[in-house]
N, C-alpha and C positions, 0 to 999 in steps of 0.2 A: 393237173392239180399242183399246185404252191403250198409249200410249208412257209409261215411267216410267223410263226413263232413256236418257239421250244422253253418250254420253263420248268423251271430246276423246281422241288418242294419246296414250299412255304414262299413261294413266289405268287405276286397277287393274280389271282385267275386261278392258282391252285387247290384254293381252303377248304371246300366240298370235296374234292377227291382227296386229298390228304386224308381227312375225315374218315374216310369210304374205306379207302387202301392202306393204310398208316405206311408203316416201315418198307413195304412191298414196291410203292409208287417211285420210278426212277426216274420220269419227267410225262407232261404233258406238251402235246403237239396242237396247234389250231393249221388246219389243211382248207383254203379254199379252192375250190372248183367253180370256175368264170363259166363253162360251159353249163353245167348245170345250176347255174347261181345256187350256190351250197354252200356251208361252212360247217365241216366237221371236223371233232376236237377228238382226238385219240390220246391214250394211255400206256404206257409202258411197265410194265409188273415184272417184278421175279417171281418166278413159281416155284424156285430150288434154288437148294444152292448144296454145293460138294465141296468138300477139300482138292486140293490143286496144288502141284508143285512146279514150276516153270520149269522148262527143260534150261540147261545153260546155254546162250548161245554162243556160236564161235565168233569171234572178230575179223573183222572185217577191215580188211589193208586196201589203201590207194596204192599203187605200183613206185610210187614214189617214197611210201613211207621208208625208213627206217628201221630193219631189225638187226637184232644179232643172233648168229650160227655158231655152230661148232661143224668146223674143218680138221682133221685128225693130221699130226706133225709128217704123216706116210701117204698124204693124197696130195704130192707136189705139184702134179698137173693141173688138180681140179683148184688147188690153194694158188695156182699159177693165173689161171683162171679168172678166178674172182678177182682177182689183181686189177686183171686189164680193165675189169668192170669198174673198180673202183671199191672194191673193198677195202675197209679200212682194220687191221688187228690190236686190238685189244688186249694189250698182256696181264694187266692186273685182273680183269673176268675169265683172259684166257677164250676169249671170243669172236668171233670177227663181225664185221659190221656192213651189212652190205642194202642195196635198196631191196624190196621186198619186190620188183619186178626182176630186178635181176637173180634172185633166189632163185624161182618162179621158173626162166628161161634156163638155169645150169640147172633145173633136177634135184634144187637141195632143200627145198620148203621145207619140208618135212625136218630136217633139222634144226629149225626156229626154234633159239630158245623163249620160252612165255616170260613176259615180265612180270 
């Protein structure tokens, strides 16, 4: 079976069903079938509708982006660390700056600050 077309309301080929479904109708479909030489036309309805809140989702880093962390004045090692990687510190945020794969690899994701 082929769909070979999809129409929105008040699109021509609609007006009877409009008519039929009012508000309910969210598109009509024409489906032909080669094998059974057919052409049927189907309809999409709601039949509820609920309130809904989207959950937040979390963002989403290429390894390459850009964040910044918090490294405490007392972890020289791991502030040694991020050095070698390439982190860069930030005195006026008081933050450091480092790629979000290399976060990722020392252990310290979790201390991304959100912008």
């Amino acid at each position: 079976m082929e769909t070979r077309a999809t129409l929105r309301p008040g699109q021509k080929g609609t007006r009877k069903l409009v008519e039929r479904y009012g508000e309910r109708l969210v598109c009509v479909r024409y489906l032909y079938d080669a094998k059974a030489s057919r052409q049927y036309k189907t309809v999409e309805l709601i039949v509820s509708s609920a309130p809904w809140q989207p959950k937040p989702r979390a963002l989403r880093r290429r390894d390459d982006d850009i964040v910044a962390l918090r490294i405490s004045y007392g972890e020289a090692e791991l502030r040694q660390r991020a050095k070698r990687l390439g982190a860069v510190w930030r005195p006026e945020q008081k933050l450091w700056e480092i790629a979000w794969g290399d976060a990722k690899r020392l252990g310290i994701a979790a201390r991304v600050v959100s912008p």
